[in-house]
N, C-alpha and C positions, 0 to 999 in steps of 0.2 A: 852394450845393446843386447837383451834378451830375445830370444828367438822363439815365436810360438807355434808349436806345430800341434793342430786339430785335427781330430781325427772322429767323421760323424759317422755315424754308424747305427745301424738296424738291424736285429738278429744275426749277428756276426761273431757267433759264441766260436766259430769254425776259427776265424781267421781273426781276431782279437788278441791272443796270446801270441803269435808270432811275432805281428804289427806289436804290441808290447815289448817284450822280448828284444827289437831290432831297435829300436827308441832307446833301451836304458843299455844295452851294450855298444854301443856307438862309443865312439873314443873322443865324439866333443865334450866339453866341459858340464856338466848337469847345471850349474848354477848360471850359463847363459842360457838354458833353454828352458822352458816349459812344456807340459802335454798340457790339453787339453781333449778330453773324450766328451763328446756332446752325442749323447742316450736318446734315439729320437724314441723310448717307449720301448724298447725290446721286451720280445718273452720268453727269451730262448735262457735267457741267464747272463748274459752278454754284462750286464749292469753287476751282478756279481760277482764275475771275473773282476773286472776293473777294479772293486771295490776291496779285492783280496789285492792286487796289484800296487792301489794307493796305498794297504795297514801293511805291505812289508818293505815298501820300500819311502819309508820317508825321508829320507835325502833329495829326491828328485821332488821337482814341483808337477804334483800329476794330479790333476784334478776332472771331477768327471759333473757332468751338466745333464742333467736329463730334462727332456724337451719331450712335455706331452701332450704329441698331435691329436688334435681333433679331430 
């Protein structure tokens, strides 16, 4: 069973890297779990953090979703 944990988020350039950060050093197995980051639009850069997150670490399944509010 794989385990999904989502993480939505808006202008959270502040607290993005922590919440990352605490997700891939966790001592459960990477291959039961996934991220998902769901991007409601941010402008802060939040979407590019993530984005430098997924190109170094591809081993874990970390993918990010942007969702743009109307």
């Amino acid at each position: 069973m794989k385990i999904s944990v989502v993480i939505i988020c808006y202008n959270e350039k502040k607290n993005i890297v922590v919440c990352l950060n605490s997700l891939l050093e966790q001592t459960y197995s990477s291959d039961k779990y996934e991220i998902l980051v769901v991007d409601n639009n941010s402008t802060d850069g939040t979407r590019a953090i993530v984005q430098k997150y997924i190109q170094r670490n591809p081993s874990y399944s970390l993918r990010l979703i942007i969702n743009p509010i109307k």
